[in-house]
TORKE-683838 format. One record per residue: x, y, z of N, C-alpha, C, CB in turn. Coordinates in pm, whole numbers, plus 50000, padded with zeros to 5 digits. Glycine has a CB too. Layout:
// TORKE-683838
XYZXYZXYZXYZ/...
This chain:
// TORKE-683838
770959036296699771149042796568770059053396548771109032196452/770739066296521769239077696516768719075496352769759099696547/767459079596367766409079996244767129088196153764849086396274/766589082596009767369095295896766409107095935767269091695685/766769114695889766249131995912765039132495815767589146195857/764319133295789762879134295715763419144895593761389141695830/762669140695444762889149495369762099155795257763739146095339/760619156495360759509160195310758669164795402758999151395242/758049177195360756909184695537756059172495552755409203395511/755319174295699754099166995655752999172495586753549161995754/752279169095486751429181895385749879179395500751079175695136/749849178495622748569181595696748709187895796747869171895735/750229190695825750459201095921750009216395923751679201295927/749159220295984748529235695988749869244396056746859236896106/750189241096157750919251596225752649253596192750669248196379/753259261296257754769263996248755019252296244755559271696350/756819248396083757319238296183758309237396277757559229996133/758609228896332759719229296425760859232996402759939219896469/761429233396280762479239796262762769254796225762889233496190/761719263396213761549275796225762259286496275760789275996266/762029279496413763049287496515764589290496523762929281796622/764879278896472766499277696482766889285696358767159260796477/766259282296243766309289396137766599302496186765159288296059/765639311796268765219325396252766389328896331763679330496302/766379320896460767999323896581768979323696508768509311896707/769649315996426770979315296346771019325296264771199303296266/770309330396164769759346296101770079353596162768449350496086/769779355696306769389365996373771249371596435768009360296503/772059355696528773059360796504774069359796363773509357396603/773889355396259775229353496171774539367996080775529333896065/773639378196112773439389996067773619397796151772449391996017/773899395996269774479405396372776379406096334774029397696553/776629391796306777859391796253778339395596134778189382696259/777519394796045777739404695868777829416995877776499404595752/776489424395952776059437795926777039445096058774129439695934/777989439496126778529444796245780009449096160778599432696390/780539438196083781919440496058781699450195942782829426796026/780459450095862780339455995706780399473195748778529450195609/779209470195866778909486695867780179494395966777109490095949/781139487995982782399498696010783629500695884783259492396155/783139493595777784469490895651784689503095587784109479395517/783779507595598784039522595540785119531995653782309531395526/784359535695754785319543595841786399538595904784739548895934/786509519795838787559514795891788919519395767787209497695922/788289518995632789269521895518789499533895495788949517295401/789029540495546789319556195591789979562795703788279561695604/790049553895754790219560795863791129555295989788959562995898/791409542195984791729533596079793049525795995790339524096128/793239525095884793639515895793795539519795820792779519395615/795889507695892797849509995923798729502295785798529497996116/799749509695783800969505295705801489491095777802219517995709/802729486595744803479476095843804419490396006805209464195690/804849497395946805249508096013804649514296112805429515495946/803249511496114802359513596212802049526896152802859512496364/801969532096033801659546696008800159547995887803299554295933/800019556195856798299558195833798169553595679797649577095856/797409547995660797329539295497796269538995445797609524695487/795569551195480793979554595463793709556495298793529570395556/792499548995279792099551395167791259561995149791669541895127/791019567295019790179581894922788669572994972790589584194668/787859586394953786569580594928786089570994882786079585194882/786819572994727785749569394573786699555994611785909580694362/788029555994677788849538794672788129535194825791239537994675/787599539794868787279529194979785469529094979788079534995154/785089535594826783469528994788783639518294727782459537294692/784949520094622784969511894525785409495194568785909518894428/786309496494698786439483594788785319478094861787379485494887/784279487394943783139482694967782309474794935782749487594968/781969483994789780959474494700781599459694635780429484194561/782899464694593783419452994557783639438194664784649458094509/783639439994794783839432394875781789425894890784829441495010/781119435794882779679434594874779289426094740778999449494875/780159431894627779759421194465779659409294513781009419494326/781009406094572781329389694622780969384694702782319385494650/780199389294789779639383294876778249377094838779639391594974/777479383494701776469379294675776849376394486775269390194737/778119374294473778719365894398778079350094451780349368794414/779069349094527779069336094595778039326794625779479337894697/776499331394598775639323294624775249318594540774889326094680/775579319894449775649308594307775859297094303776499310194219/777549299994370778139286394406777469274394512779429290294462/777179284994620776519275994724775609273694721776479277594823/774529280394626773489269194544773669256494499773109273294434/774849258294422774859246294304775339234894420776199248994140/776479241594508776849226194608775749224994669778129225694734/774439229994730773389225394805772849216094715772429235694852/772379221094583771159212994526772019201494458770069222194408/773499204594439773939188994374774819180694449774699189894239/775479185694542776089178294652775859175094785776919182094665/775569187794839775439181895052773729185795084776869197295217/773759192194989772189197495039772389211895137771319183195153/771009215095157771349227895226771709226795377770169237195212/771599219495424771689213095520773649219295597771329195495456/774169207995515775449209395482776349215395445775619205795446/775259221795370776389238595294776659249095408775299251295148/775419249495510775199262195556776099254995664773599269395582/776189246195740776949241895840778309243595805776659229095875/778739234095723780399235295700781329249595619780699221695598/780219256895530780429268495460780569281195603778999270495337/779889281895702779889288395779781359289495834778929284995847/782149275395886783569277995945784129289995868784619264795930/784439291095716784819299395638784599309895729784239299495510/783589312795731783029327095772783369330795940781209326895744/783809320096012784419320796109786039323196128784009311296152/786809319396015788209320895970788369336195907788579308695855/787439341695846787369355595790787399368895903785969355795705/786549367196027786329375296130787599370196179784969374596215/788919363296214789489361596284790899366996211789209349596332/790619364996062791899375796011791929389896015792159374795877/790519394596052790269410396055790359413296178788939415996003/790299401796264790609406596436791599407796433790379398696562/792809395296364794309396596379794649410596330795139385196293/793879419396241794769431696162794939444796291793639439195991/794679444296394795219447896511796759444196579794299443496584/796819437596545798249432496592799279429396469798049418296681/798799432796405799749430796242801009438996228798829436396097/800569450196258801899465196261802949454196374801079488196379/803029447496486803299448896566804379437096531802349450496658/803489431196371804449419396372805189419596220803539403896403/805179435196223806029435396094804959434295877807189417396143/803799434295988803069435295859802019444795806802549425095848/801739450295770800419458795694799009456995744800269454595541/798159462895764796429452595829795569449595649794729469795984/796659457495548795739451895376795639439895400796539452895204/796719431995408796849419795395795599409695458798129417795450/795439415895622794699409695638792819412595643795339406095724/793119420795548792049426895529790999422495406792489439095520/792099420295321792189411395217791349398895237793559408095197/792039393195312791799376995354790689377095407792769369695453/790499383995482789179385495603788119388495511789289399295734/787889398995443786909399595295786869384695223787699411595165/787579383395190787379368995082786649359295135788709360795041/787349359395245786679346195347784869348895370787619347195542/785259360695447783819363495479782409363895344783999378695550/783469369395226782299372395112782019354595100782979382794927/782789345795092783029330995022781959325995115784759322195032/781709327395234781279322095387780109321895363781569330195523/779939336195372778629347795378777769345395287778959362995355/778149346195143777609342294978777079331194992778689340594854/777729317995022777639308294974776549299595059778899303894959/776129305695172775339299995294773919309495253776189303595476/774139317895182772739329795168771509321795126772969343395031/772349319395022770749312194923770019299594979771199305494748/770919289095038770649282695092769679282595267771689279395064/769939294095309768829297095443767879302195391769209306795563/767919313095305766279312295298765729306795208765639323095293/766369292395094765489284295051765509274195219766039276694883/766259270095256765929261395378764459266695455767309262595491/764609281595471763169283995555761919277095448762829304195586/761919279995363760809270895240761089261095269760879271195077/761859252495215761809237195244761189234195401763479230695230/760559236095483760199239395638758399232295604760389262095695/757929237295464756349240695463756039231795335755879259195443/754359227295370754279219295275752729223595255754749203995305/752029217095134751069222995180749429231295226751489223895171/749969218095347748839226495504749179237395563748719218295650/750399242195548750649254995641751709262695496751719250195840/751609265595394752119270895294751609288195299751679261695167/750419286995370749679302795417750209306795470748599305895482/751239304795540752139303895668753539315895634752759284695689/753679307295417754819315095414755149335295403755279307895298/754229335895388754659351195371754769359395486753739358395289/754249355895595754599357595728755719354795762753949352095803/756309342395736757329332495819758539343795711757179308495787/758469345895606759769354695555759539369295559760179351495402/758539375495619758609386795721759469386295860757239388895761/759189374895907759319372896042761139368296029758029359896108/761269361295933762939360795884763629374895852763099351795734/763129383895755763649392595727763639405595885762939395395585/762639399395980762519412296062763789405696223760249416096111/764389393096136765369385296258767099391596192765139361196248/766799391296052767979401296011767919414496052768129402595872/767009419896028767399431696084767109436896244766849439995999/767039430596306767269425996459768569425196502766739412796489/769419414096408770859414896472771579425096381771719399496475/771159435996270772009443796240771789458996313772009443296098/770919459396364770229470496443771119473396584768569465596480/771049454296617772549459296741773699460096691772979448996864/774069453696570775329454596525775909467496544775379451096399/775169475296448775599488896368775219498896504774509492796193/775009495996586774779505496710776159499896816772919502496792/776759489996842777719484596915778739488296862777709472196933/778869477996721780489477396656781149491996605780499466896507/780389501096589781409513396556781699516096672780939526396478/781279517096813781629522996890782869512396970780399528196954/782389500596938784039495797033785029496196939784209478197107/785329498196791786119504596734786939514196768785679507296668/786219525196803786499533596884786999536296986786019536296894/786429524197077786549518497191786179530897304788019511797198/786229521197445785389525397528786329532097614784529515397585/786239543697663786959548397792786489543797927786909562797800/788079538597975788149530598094788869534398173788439519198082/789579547198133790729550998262791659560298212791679537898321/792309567098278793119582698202794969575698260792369606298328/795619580298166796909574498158797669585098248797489572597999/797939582498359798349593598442799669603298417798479587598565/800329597298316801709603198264801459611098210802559597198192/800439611098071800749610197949799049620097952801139592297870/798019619098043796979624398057795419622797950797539635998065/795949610697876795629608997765794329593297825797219607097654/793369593397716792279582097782793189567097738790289583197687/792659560397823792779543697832791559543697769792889534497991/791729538997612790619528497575790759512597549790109533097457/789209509597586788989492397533788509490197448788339483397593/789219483897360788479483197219789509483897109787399495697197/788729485796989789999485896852789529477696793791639482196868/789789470896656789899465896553789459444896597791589472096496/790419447596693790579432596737789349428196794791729430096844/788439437996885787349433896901785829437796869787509432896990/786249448596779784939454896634785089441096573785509471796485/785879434996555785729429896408785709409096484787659437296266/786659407196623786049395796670785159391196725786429392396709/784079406396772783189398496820781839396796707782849404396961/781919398496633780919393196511781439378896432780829406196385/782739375896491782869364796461782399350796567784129365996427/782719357696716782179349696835780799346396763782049358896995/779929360196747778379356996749778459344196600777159375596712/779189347196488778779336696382779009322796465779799337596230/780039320496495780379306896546779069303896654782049306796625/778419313296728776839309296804776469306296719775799318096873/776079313996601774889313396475775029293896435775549327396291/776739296396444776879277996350776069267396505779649270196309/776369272496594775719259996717774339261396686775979263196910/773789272496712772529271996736772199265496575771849287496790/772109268296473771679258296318772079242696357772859263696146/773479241096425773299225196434772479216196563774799219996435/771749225496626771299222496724769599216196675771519235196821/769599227396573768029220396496768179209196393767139232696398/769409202096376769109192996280768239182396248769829189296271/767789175896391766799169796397765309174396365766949166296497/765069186396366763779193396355763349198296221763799204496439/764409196596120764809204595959764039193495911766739206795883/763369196495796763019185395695764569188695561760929189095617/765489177195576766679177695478766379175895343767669167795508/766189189695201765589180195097767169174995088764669187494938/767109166694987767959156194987769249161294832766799139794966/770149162794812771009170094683769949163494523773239161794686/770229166894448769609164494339770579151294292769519178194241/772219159994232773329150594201773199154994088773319135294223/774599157794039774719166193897773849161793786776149165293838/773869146293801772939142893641771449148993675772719121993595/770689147293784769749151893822769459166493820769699147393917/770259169393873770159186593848770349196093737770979192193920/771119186793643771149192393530770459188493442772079192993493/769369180293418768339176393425767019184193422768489170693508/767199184193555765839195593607766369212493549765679195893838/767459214793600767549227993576767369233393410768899231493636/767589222893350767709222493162766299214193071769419210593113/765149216393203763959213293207763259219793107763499215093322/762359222493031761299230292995760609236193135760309221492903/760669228593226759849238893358761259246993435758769225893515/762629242293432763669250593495763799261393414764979244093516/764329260493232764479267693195763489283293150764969260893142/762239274493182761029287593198761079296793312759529281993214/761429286593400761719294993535762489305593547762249288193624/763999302293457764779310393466764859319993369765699305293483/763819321493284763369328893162762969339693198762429323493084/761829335493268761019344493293761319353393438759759337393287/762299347493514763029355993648763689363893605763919349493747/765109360193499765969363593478766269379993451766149355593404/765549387293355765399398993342764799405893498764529399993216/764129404093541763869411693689765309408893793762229403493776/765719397693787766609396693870768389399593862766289385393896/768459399893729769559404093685769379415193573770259392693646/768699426693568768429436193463767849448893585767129429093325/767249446293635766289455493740766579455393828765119453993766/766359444693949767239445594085768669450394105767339433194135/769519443893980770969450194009770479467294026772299446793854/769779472793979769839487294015769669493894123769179492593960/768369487094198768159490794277768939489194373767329488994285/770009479694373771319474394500772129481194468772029459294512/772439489394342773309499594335773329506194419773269506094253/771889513094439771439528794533771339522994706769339536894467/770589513494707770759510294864771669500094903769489505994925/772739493394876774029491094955775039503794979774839480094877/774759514694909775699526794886774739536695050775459536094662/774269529095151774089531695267775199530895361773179525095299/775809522895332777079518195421778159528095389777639502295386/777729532595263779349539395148779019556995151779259531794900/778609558195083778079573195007777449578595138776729571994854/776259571795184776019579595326776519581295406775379577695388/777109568995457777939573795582779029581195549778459563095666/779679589595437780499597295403779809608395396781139593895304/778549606995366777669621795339777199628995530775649615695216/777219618295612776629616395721777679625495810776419600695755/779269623595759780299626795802780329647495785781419616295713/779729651295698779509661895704778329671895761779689662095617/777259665795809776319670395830776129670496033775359662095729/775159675896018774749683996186774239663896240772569703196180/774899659196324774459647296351774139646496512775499637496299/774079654496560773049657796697771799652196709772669671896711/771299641996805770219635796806769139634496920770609625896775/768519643596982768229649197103769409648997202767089642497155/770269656197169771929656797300772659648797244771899650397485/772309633997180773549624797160773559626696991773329606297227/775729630096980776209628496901776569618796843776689632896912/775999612496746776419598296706777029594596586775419590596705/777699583796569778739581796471778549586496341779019569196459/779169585096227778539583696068778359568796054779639589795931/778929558996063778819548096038777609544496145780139541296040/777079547796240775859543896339774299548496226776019556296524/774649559096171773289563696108772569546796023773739579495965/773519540296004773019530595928771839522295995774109522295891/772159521696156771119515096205769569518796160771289516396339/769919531496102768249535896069767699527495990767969549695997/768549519095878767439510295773767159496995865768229504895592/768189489695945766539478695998765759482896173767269455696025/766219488896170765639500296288763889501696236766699519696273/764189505196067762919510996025762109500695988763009520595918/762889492695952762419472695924761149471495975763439458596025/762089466096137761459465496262759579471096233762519476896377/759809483596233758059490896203757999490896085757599507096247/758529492696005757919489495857757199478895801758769489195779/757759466995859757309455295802755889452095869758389443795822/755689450596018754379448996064753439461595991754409449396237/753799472695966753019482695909752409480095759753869494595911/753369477495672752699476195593752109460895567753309482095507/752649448895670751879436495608750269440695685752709417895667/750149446795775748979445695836747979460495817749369441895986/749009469195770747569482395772748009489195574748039502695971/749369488195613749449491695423749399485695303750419495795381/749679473195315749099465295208747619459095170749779456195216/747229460595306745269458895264744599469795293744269447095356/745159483695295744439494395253744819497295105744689506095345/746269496595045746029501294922745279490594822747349505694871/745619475794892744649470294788743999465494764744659467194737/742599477494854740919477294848741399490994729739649481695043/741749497794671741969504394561742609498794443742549513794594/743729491094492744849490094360745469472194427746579508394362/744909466094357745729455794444746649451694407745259445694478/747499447794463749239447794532749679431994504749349451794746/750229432394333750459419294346752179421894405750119409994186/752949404394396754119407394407755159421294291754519392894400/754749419194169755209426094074755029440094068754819421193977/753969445594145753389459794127754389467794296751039458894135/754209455494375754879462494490756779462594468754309452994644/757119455294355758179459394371758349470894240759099447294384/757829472294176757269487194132757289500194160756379487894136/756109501094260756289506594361758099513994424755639495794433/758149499594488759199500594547760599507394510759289490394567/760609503194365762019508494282761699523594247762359498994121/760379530894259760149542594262759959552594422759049541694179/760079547294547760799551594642762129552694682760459547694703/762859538394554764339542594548764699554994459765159530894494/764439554694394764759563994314764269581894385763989558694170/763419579694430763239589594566763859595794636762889585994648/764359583594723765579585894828766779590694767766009572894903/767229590694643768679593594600768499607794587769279585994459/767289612994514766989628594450767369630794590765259635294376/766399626994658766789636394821768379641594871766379624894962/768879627594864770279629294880771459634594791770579618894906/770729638194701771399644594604771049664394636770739636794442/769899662194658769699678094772770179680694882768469681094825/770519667094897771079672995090773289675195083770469650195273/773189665294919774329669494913774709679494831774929661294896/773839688894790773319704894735774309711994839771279710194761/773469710094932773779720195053774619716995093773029722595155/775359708795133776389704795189777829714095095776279687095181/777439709894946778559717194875778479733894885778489712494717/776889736394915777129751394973777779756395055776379756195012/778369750495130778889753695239777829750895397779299768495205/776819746495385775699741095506776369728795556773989736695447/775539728395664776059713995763774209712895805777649718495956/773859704995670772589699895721772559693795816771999693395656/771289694595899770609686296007770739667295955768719693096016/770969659396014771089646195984769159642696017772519637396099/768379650696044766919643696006766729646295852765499650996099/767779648495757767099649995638767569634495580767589664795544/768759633395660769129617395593768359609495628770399610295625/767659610695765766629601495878765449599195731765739614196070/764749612595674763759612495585764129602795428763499628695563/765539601895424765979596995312765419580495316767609599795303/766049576995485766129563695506764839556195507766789561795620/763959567895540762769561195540761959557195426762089567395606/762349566195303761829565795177762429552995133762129578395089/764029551795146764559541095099764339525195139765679544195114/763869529395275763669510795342762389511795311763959504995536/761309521295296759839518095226760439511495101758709532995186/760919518395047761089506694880761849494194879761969514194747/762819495394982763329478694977762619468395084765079477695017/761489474095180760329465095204759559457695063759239474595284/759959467294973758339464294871759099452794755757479484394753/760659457194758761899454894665762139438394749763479469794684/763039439794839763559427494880763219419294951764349427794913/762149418695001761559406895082760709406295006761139407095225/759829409594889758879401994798760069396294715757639411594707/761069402694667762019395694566762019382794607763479400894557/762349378894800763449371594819761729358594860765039379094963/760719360794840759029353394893758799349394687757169372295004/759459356694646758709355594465759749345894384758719374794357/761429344894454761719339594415762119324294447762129346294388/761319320794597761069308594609760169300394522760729307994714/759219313394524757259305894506757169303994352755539319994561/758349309594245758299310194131759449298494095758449324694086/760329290194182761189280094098760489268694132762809278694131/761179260294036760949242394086761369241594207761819229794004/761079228294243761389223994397762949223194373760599207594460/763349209894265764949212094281765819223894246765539202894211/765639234394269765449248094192765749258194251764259250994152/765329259394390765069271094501765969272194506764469271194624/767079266194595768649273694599769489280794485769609263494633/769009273094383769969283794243769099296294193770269273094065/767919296294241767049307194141767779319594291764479303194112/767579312594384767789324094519769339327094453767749316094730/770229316794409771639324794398771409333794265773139313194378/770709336994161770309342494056769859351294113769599336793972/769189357994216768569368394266769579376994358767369363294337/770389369394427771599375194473772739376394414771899370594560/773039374494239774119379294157773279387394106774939370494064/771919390794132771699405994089772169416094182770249409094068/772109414194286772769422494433774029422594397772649414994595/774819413694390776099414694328776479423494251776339406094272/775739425394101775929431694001775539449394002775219423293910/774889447694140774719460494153775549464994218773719463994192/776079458794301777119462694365778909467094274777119450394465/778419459194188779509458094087779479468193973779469444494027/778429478593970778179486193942778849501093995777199482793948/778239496994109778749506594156780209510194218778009507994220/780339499294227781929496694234782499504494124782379480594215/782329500493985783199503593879782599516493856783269493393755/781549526293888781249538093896782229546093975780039538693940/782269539194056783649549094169784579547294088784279542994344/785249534594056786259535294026786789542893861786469522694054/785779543693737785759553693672786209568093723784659553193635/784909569893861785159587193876786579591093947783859594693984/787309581093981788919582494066789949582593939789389566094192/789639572693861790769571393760790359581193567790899550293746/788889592993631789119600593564789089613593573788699597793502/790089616793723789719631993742790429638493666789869637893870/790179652093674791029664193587791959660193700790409683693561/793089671393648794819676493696794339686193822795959688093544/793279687793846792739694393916792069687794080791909699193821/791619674694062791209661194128789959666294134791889655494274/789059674094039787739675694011786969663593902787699690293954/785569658093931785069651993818783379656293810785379635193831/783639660493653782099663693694780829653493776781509666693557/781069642293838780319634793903780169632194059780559625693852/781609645994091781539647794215780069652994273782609656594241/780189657494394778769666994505777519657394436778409691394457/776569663594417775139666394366775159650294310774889681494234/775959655894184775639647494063775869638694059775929649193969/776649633594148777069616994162775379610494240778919614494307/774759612794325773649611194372772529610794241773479622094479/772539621394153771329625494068771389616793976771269639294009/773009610493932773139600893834772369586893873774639598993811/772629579793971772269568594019770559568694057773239566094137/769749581594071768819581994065767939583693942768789587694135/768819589393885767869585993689768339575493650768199597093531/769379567793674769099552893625768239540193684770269547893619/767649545193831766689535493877765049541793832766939533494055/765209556893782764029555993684763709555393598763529559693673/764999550593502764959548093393764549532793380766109552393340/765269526293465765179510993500763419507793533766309507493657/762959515993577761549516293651760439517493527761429530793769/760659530593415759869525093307759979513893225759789532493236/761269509393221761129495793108761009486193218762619491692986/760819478593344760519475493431758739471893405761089485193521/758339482193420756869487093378756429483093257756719501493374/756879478593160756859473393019757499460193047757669482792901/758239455893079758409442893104757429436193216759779441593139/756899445193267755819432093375754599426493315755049439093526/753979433693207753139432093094753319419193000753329443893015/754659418093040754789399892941754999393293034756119395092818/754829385693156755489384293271754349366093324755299403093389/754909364693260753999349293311754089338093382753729342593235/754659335593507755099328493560754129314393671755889337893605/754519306993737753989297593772754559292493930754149288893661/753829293994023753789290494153754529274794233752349291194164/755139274094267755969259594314756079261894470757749257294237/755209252094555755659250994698755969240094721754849254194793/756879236194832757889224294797756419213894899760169226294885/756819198894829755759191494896754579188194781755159200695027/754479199894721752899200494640753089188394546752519216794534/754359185394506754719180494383754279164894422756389183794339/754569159494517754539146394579753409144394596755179144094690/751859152894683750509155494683749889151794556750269168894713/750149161194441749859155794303750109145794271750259160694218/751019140594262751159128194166750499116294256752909124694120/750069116894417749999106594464748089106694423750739106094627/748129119494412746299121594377746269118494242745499138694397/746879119594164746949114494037746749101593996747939116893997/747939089994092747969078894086746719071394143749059076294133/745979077094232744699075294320743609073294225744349088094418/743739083294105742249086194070742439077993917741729105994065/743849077493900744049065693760743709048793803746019065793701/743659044293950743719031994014741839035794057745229030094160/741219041494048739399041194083739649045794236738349021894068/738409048994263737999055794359738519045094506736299059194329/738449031294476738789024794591740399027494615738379009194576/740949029094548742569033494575742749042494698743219042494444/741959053394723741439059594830741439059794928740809059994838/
């Protein structure tokens, strides 16, 4: 009979724990599998998109931003839910294992939309399905891995954490870096041979295997997570009376008091402007000079530039930019995402110049978007991996998975933003199919509302009082408590 699974760190452990790894490997592919199928949806709804007839069913811009983001709302919809089943039913444990198949059934309806024409049907349909699944999959497993990487530390090695969710966030963008460099191109597919009749290329590739092999890699992602189960410390579900309980706490409901406005008032903004990487750029990308010493590369490939930039960004600033600026100005969590929402707002002006010229009639150089990307992943270094380190270290223990799904229905809502921004500017053009929010101004808009967001931001961090929770500590206390109420011989 095997041992129950432990469901507490040991609090004298200094070093990594053992379950670390598997953690970071399963990340590494089930984000090779998100960011592979996401970053072709655009030039797939544009461009690729069949009737049942086998004939072209391509969506408008502003309808295939407005499906984007919307497929993006729900995906970080969903971690709400798979909070609440972690902390009151299976635990995280469980969510992320069995919630994952979902996400394996989703990549396999978007592989089938290759062969759909052939069988009398449309690829919406299964396009449809394949979104739902994947957002339901995807959402609902989020919150729960990176509270699971916390639940890991107790704490003797709690010093540990702000590294260990660098080192997570730099395993996501690891597998989206190959993603978004592979999957547009076997879309495309590969030339393998010239059709001797017809003189025309033999390609390999298409839809069926852009979009199945990010499902192969999730189904790795699900082995390799169940391969560490033994190594996980399992916290254990709360159970509705319990959790509602804690969450309706004087210490839950402070928690969620005092998050709530940053995470659903402020962040939604900033996910407005940078998920609209996948959308708005790679449409902007589509017009411009995209020559890159000799190699011509996709619009949907430019995306690799944000964890491309990860990659060096993140060792850069944990080790030479954050303890140079703060021997001047020091750099709490709150000031760097500050900061941060004012490099977003950056990056849009830019792109709102580069789409200046573009309406001039220019075919900018694509290093001006390169300069955009860099401004923009500087601010969502400063933005989303302190968000996603502030909003562990700031809930209760029974807590972490729902405050993380509260931080990702701000992603949601930004997304949902911008969603219904497109979909306004489609369903209010002139007779003309002009809106004044076309070129320029569609860019300039979304950038004065993340600096508008940025001064009252700045006034809200001034009341901002919150309180530190690492999982483990809670059990330490009370046993030192009980120690020193029983005399020193208790000891």
């Amino acid at each position: 009979m095997s041992e129950p699974y432990r469901d507490t760190p040991d609090q004298t452990k200094k070093g990594m724990p053992g379950g670390v790894p598997f953690i970071i490997g399963n990340e590494l592919a089930e984000r090779f599998s998100f960011y592979g199928m996401k970053g072709i949806l655009k030039v797939f709804m544009t461009a690729h998109l069949l009737d049942a007839a086998g004939d072209s069913a391509f969506m408008s811009d502003n309808e295939s931003n407005a499906w984007y983001h919307g497929f993006t709302g729900l995906a970080y919809t969903t971690p709400i839910l798979g909070a609440m089943i972690a902390d009151i039913f299976w635990g995280k444990y469980k969510t992320i294992l069995y919630l994952s198949l979902l996400y394996c059934v989703g990549h396999g309806c978007l592989a089938m939309m290759d062969v759909a024409p052939a069988m009398g049907m449309g690829m919406k349909p299964w396009l449809i399905a394949g979104m739902f699944f994947i957002a339901l999959g995807a959402g609902a497993i989020k919150p729960c891995v990176s509270a699971h990487v916390g639940d890991q530390f107790g704490s003797g090695n709690k010093h540990l954490l702000p590294q260990i969710f660098n080192w997570f966030y730099l395993s996501i963008n690891v597998g989206a870096v190959v993603a978004i460099l592979l999957i547009p191109q076997l879309l495309n597919g590969f030339k393998v041979g010239t059709d001797e009749a017809t003189g025309e290329a033999i390609l390999f590739g298409g839809p069926w295997l852009a979009f199945g092999l990010p499902g192969v890699l999730m189904a790795i992602a699900t082995f390799v997570f169940w391969c560490g189960r033994n190594k996980f410390i399992h916290v254990p579900p709360a159970g509705w009376a319990k959790w509602k309980q804690e969450t309706f706490s004087p210490e839950g409901k402070r928690a969620l008091l005092n998050l709530s406005p940053l995470f659903l008032l402020f962040v939604p903004v900033f996910w407005s402007i940078f998920d609209q990487t996948g959308a708005a750029w790679v449409a902007q990308a589509q017009q411009m000079d995209r020559n890159v010493f000799g190699w011509e590369i996709l619009p949907s490939q430019t995306q690799f530039l944000n964890p491309a930039l990860i990659l060096l960004g993140v060792p850069f600033f944990t080790l030479i930019g954050y303890p140079m600026v703060s021997k001047i100005y020091p750099l709490t969590p709150l000031r760097k995402i500050g900061i941060g929402f004012v490099l977003t707002a950056m990056s849009f002006a830019l792109s709102a110049w580069i789409e200046s010229r573009i309406t001039a009639g220019e075919t900018p150089t694509i290093w001006w978007q390169v300069l955009a990307y860099v401004i923009l992943t500087s601010g969502e270094i400063m933005v989303s991996i302190v968000c996603l380190e502030f909003a562990y270290t700031q809930s209760p223990r029974k807590m972490k998975s729902f405050i993380m799904g509260v931080y990702f229905l701000g992603v949601a809502l930004g997304n949902y933003l911008a969603s219904g921004i497109n979909i306004g500017i489609e369903a209010t053009r002139a007779e003309d199919g002009s809106s004044p929010l076309d070129g320029s101004n569609y860019y300039w808009l979304f950038a004065a509302m993340m600096a508008v967001a940025t001064v009252v931001y700045i006034v809200w961090t001034k009341t901002y009082k919150g309180e530190t929770f690492i999982q483990g500590e809670e059990a330490v206390e009370i046993a030192e408590a009980q120690a020193e109420a029983q005399g020193p011989d208790a000891r």
